[in-house]
N, C-alpha and C positions, 0 to 999 in steps of 0.2 A: 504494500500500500504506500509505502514512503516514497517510493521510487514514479510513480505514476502522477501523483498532483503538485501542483502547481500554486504558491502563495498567492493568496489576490491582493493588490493594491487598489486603491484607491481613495480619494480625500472625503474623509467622511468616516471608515473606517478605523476603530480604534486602535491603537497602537499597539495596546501591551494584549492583545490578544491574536491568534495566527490562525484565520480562514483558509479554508482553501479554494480555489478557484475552481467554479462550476463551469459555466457557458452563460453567453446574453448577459455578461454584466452583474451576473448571481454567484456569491457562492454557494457552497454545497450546502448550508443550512439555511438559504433562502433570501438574504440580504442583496440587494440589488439597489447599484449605487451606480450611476448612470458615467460613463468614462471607464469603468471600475477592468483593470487586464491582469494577465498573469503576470508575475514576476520572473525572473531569471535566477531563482533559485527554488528547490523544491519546499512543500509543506509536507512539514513530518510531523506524524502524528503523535509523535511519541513525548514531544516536547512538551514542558510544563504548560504555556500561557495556549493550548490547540484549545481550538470552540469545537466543547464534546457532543453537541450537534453535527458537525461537519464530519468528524471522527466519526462518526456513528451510520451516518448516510454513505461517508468512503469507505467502510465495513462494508453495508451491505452491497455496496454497485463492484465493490474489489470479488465478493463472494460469488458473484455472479459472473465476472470476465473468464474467460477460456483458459485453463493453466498454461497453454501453450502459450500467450501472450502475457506474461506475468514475466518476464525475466528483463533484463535492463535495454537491452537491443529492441525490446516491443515499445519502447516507450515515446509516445505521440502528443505532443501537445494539441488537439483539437480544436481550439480558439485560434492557435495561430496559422491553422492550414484553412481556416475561415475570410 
């Protein structure tokens, strides 16, 4: 899961907490802040300040992806080929 998402930034968003970037401006717990991209470093879930919403919805869409695409070479940012 750590390998797969993407921080979202955006001005609006608070600082000492680390979203992950969904698609459309959202991240994965539903926050949509208009401007809002992924960053160039990954969102790890493991970290203390992660929105355990976000963790929690990248659980279940990670449980769901194909094991064959789960390794570091599968990894697509899908915002940016948008």
């Amino acid at each position: 899961m750590s390998m797969r998402w993407e921080r979202a930034v955006a001005d609006g968003l608070p600082a000492d907490v680390s979203h992950a970037f969904g698609i459309f401006d959202r991240t994965l717990c539903g926050i949509q802040q208009v401007g809002m991209s992924p960053s160039d470093h990954w969102w790890l879930p493991e970290r203390e300040n992660v929105c355990g919403a976000c963790r929690e919805v990248a659980g279940v869409i990670d449980g769901r992806w194909p094991q064959a695409m789960r390794d570091e070479d599968a990894r697509v940012s899908v915002a940016r080929r948008l």
